[in-house]
N, C-alpha and C positions, 0 to 999 in steps of 0.2 A: 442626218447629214452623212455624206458620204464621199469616199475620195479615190479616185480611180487608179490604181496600183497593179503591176501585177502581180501574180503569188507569190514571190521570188520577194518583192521586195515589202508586199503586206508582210511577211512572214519574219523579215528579219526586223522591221519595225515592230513587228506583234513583241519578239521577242527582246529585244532593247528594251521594252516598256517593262517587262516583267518582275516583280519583287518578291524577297518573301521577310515575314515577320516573323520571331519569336522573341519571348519576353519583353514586347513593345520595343524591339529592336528593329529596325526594317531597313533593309539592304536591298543593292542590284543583285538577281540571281545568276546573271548570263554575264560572264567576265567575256567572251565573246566566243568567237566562231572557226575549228580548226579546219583545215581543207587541203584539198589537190583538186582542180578542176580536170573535167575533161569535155569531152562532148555530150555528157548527159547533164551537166551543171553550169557550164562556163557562161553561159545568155542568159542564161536564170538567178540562181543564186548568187552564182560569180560577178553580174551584173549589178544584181543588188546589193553585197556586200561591197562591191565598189564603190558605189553610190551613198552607200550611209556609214563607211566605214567609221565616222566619228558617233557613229550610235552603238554599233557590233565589230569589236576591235577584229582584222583577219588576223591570221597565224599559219603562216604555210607548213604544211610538215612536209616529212620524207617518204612516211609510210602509214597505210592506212589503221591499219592493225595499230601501231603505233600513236597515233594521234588522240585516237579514242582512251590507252592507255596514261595519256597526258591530263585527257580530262576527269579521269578514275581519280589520279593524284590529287588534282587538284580539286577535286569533289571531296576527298577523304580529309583531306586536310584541313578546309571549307568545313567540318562535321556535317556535310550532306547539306549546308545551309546558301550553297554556290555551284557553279555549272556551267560548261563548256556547249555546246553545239559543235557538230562534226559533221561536214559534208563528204560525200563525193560521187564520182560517175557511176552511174550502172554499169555494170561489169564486175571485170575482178576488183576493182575499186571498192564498189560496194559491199562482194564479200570476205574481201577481206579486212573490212571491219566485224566481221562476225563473231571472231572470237574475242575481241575487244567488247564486243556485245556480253558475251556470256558471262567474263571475268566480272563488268560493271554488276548485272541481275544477280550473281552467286556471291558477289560481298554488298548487296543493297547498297550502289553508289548512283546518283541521280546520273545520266549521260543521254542527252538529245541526237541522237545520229538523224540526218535525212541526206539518205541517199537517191540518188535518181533514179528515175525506173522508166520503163519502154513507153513509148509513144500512145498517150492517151488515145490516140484518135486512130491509131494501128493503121494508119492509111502503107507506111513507110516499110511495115513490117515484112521480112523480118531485120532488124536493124543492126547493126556491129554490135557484136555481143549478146545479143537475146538468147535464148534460150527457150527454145521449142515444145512445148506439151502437147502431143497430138491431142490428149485426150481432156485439158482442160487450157484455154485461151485464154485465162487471166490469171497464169503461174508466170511467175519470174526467177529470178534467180534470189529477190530480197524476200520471199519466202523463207528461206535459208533463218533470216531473222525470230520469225515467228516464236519460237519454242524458247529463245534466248532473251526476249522483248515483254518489259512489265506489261507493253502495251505495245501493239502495234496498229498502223491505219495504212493503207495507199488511197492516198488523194486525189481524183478520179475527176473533179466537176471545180471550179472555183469556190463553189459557194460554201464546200466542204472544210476548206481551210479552217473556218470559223470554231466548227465543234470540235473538229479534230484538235488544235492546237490547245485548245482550254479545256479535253481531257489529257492531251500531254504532261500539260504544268500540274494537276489533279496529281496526277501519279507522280510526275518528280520530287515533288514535294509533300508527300506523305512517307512519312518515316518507316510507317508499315509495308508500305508495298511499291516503296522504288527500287526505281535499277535502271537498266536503258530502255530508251523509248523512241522508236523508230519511227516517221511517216517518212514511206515511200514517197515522192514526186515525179510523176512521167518528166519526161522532159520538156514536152511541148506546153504541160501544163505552168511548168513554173517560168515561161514566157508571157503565159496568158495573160489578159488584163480585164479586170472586172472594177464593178464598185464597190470597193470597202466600207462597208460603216466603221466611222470617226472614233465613235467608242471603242472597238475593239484595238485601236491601237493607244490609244490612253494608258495611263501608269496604272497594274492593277496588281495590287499585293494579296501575296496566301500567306495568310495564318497560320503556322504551324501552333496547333493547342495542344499545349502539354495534359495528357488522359491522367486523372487522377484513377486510383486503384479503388475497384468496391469493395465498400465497406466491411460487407460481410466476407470477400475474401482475404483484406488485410487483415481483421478481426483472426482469423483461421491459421494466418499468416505466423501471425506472434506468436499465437498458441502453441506452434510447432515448432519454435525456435525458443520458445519458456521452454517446451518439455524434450527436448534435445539436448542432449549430455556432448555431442561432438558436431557443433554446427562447421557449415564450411561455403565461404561464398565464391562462388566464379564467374569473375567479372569478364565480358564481353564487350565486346564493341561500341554497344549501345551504351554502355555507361559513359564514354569519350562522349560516341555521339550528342548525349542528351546534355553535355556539359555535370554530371555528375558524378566526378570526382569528388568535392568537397563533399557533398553529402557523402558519399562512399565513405573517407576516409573518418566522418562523424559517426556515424554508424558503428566502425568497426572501432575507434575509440569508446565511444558509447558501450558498446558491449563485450569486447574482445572477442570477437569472430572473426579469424584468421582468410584472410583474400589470396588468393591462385588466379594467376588470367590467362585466358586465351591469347592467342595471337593477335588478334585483332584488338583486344582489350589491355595489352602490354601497356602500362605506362598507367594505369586506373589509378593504382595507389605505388605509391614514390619505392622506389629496389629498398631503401633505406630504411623504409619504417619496420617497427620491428616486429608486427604481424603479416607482414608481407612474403610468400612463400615462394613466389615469383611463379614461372610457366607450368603448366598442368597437361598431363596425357600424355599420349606419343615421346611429344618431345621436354617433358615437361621435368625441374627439378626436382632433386631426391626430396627437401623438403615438400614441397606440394605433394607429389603421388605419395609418400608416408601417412599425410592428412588425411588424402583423397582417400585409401584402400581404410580407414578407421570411419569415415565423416558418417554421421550417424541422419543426417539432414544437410542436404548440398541446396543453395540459393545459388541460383544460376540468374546472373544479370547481366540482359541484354546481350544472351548468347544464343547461336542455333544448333549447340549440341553436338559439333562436328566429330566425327571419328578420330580425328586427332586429340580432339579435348575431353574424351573419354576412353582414350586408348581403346577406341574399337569396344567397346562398353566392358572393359576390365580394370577400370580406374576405380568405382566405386565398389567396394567390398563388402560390406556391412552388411550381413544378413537382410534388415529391417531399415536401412537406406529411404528414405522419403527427399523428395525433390520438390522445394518451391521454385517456381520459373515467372520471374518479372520481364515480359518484353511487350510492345508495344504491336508486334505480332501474334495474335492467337495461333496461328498455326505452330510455332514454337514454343510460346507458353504452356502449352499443352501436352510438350513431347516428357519423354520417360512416365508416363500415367503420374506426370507432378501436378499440384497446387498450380491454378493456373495464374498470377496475377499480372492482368496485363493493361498497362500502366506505361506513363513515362517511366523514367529508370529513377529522375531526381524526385517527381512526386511521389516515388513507392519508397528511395529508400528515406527520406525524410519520412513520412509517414509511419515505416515500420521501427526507427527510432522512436519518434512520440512514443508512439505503442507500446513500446518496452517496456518503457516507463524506467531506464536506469537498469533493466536486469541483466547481469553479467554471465558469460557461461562459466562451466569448471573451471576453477581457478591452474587443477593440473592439464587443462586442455590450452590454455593459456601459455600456459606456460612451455608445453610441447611446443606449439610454434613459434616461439621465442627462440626457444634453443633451438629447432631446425633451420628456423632462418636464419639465423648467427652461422652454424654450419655452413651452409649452402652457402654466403655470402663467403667463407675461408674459401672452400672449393672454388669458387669464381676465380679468386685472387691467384690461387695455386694452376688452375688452367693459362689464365691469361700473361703471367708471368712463368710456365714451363722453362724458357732457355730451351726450347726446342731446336734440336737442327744443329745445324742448317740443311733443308730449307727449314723456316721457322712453321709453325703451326698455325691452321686457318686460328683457333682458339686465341694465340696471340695477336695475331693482326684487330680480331674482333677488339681486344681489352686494346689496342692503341688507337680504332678510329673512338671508341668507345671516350677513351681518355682527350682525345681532340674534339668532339663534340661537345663539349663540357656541360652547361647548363641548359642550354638550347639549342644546339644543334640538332640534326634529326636526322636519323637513318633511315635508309630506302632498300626492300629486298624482295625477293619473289621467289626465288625457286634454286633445285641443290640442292647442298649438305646446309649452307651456310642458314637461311631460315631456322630449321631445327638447331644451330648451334647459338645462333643469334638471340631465339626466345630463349634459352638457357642461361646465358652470359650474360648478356645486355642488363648493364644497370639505367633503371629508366629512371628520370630525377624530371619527368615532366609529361604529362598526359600525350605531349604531340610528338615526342623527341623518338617515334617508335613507327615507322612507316613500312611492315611486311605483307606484301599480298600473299595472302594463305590460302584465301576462298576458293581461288583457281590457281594457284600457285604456277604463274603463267610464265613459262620461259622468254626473255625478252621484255618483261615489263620494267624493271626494274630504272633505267635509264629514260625513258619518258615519263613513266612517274615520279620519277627526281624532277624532270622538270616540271610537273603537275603542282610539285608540292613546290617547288620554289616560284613557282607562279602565285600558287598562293598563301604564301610567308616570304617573301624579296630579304626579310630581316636575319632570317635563320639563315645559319651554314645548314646545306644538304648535302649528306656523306651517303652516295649510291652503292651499295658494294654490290659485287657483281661477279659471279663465277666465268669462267673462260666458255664455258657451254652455251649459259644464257647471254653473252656475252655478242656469241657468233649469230644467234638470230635478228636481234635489232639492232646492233651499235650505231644505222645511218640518223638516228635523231640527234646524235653528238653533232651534227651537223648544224641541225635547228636550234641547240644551243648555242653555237657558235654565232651561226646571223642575228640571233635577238639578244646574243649576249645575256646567256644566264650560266650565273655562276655557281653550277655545281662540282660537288667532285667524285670522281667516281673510280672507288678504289677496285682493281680489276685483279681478282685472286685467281692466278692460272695453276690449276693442276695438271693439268696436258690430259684433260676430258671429263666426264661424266661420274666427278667423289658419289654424287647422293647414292646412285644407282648400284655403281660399281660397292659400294658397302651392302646395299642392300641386296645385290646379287649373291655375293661371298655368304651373307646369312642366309641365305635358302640355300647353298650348295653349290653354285653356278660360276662362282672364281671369277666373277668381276667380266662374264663374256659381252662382249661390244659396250665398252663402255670407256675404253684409251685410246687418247687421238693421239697415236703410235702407227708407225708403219705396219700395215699387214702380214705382207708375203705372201697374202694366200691364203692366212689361217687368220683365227679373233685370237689376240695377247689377251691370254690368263693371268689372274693372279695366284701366289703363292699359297698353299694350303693353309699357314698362319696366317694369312691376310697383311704380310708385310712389306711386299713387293711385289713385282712382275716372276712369273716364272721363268719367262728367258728376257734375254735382253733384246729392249727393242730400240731402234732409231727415231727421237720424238721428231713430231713432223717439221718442216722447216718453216714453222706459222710463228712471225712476230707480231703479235698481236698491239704491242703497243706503238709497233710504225703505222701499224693499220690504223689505230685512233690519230697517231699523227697527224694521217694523209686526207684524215676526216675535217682536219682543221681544228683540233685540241692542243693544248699544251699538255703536253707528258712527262712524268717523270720515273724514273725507274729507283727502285729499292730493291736490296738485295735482302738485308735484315731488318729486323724492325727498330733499330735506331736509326737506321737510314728511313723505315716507312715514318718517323712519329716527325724526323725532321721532313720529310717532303708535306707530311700533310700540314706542320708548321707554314710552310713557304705556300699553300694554298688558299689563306686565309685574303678575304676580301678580291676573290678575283674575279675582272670582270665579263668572266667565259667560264665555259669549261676544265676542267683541268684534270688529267686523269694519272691516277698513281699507278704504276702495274707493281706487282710482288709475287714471285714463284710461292708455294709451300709445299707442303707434305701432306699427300692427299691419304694417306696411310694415317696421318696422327690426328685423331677422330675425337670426337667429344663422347665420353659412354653415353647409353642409353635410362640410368638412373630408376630401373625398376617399369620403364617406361614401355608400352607394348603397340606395336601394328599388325593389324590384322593382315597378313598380304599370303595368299593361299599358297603353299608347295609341292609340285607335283606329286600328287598318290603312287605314282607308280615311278621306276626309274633304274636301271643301271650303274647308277654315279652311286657310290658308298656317301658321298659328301651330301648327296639330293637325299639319300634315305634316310642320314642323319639329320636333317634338316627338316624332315617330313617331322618323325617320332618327338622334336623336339617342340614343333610347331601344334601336333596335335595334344602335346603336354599343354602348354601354353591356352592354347583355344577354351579350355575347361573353365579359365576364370571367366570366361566369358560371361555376360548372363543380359538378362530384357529387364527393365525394371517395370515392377508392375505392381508392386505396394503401394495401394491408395490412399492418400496422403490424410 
């Protein structure tokens, strides 16, 4: 049987039908479909999304880049088990989803983009916006895709649809090797009309199978965590993902093996418990890297090993250092020459409990982390309470959305100073209450995946923080909250430019060059040799950044200190928009680095005393470096 459809609207009916299953749970995967039409979408898709909007909800956005960022959110949040569809025209339209592309594939978040593409039939060619390859005729511009795409397809013939869309769901919904998943559609194609078979639009659910770990390498497993005098686990992403917290936190009751996470993996096991060391590497606490430069055995779960999360690989210290790696990924399993064990995260660490059989580690290694993380938790206290200022310090605003968030709430971040301060501070009291994009640490993300994630939690309050910088790239989604009315809040920390960089400039020698959004003159506003100030005085530029959210159609409120910010973000609670807080601080009052290292190379050669000093310190540093390649 068969039904005669054309692509445009087989496609969003394929999609409506789709589901996926895990632990005999079975859900809709496609919450529905974000967009901007133009001339390469608007009779095709636009068409069919009109027509079956009660199957594939629309959602118009503002920007393309942006929309895709919305479906990130809400995929992240979703633990990869839910998913957005993102249209739009060939052209700029299409690529600039691109880098919305890359952020999804480089933190493995499921995201369906189809964009349109040139005229199947080339009679019309060459069309508004094409893009010309003399030397090859079936280059477009969504090639650009390719390198950034789990999977990509251009859809060429009707009949294509078919296999193309059922390896799309293939890959979206495999834990191992999703991300975004692009099929081009010419345009004239997704007007086209052909006969569908019946079944392919029927309801058809994917099983996600939890992999249990082999035998013989959990067996291998244990063994090295019996004979490991300073074990140390760091937890990742994947442990959120795979719903394995509780095992995590059995596990490390079971044995007292002390937890560090990633970014991605914040919130694994509660700020509060008392083996809990909190963030690891780069930006990671004194407790953690203390652990990390001793651990004699690091279990890495459900991580891919980022340079941040091994401080550019000078975190782990230990002569004799061995690395077990549980992901569901072999390609990461596999990294630092560790124990490959590649498994769900909650069948491995259950299983490597069993295994133990009850065996504890050093009772003084136990005990180390006890007392480090009792530490680190004062130091939190003492940063987020400073009485900095005026202006008060990013660290303090963190400890008062922190404290308005309470049990449930969730924070949204992407890029800056404020990420690195945020894994440091942030007491997470709930696996999901922890929303940073790190993978791509993507400027402008920040504010569409607030509403990704309040798309998919409506219950939770979503506290967006947001630097002035990243700020200035995407704010027009405050828009798209406002017409569908979602109520995030989005605290907006103005330093008057670019803290991350500007800190990281002053550390290699460079005094903070192009990095204040200060008048010119003519020349780049330095900073002070101490890193305290401006070296001259400059006029900040005459940018109100929270009329500009105004004008967006936000409600705004301004804070000067942060008894003013903990009461505005009180007066935020239950609203049914947007609502954005602004508050000046002090882009000078920093959070240390806590033994924490990046590898970020400084000119060999240079004139500046401050660049040579910065070289000799840098090539001190670089020493601890090392490859791990102890076979486990």
């Amino acid at each position: 049987m068969s039904v005669r459809l054309t692509v445009g609207q087989a496609l969003v009916r394929f999609l409506a039908a789709q589901e996926v299953e895990r632990d005999g749970e079975r859900r809709r995967f496609f919450a529905g479909c974000l967009g901007i039409f133009g001339h390469g979408n608007v009779a095709g898709l636009g068409q069919a999304l009109q027509q079956h909007e009660e199957l594939l909800p629309y959602h118009q956005a503002r920007n393309e880049q942006a929309m895709v960022h919305v479906a990130s959110g809400y995929a992240r949040q979703r633990n990869r088990l839910g998913a957005f569809a993102c249209t739009t025209s060939i052209g700029p339209g299409a690529t600039n989803m691109v880098t919305g592309a890359a952020l999804a594939t480089i933190n493995r978040l499921p995201v369906l983009l189809l964009p349109s593409d040139t005229f199947a039939s080339r009679r019309p060619h060459p069309v508004l916006q094409q893009l010309e390859v003399p030397h090859d005729a079936t280059a477009s511009v969504n090639d650009c895709f390719r390198p950034v795409s789990r999977y990509f397809d251009r859809v060429e013939r009707p009949e294509q649809l078919v296999p193309s869309a059922l390896e799309a769901m293939r890959v979206l919904t495999d834990p191992a090797d999703t991300g975004a998943v692009t099929l081009a559609l010419p345009e004239d194609l997704q007007t086209e009309a052909f006969e569908m078979p019946e079944s392919f639009l029927e309801p058809r659910a994917w099983t996600i199978w939890r992999q249990p770990p082999a035998a013989d390498a959990l067996a291998r497993a244990a063994e090295l965590v019996r004979a490991a005098r300073r074990p140390l686990i760091v937890a990742g992403g994947g442990v959120i993902y795979s719903e394995a917290t509780d095992a995590l936190r059995e596990l490390v009751e079971a044995t007292g093996i002390p937890v560090c996470e990633t970014q991605a993996g914040r919130g694994a096991l509660a700020s509060d418990h008392p083996l809990s060391l909190g963030a690891v590497g780069a930006t990671g606490t004194s407790a953690a890297n203390r652990l990390a430069r001793d651990a004699d055995l690091v279990i890495g779960v459900g991580t891919r090993w980022s340079d941040f999360t091994t401080a550019s690989k000078s975190a782990f210290q230990h002569p004799d250092v061995h690395f077990v790696n549980v992901n569901v990924a072999s390609f990461d399993a596999a990294k630092h020459s560790g124990l490959a064990l590649v498994a769900d995260a909650r069948l491995a660490l259950e299983a490597l409990r069993e295994s133990l059989g009850g065996d504890r580690v050093d009772p003084e290694w136990e005990r180390l982390a006890g007392v480090q993380s009792a530490e680190w938790a004062a130091e939190v206290e003492r940063l987020v309470h400073a009485n900095h200022g005026p202006p008060p310090s990013q660290a303090e605003v963190i400890g008062a959305v922190n404290d308005a968030a309470g049990g449930d709430g969730v924070v949204v971040c992407a890029a800056g100073s404020m990420p690195g301060d945020l894994h440091k501070l942030w007491r997470a009291r709930d696996p999901k209450s922890y929303h940073v994009e790190y993978g791509y640490s993507c400027m402008g993300y920040e504010i569409p995946g607030g509403i990704g994630v309040k798309l998919a939690a409506p219950d939770r309050e979503v506290f967006v923080m947001i630097g002035d910088g990243s700020y200035l790239m995407l704010p027009g989604e405050l828009t798209t909250a406002v017409a569908e009315g979602i109520g995030i809040v989005v605290v907006l920390v103005d330093n008057h430019g670019y803290s991350s960089i500007g800190a990281l400039s002053r550390s290699l020698g460079s005094a903070g060059f192009g990095t204040h959004y200060r008048r010119q003159d003519g020349t780049q506003l330095l900073d002070r040799p101490d890193g305290q100030g401006p070296a001259t005085d400059a006029e900040p530029l005459p940018v109100d950044l929270a009329t500009n959210a105004e004008s967006l159609g936000a409600r705004v409120l301004r804070a000067k200190t942060i008894d003013n910010l903990r009461t505005a973000l009180e007066e935020t609670r239950g609203a049914s928009g947007p609502v954005v807080v602004h508050i000046e601080v002090d882009r000078y009052a920093g959070v240390p680095s806590y033994e924490g290292w990046w590898d970020v190379p400084v000119a060999e050669v240079s004139d500046d005393p401050a660049v040579r000093s910065a070289r000799e310190e840098y090539e001190r540093t670089r020493r601890g470096q090392r490859h791990y390649l102890e076979a486990p």
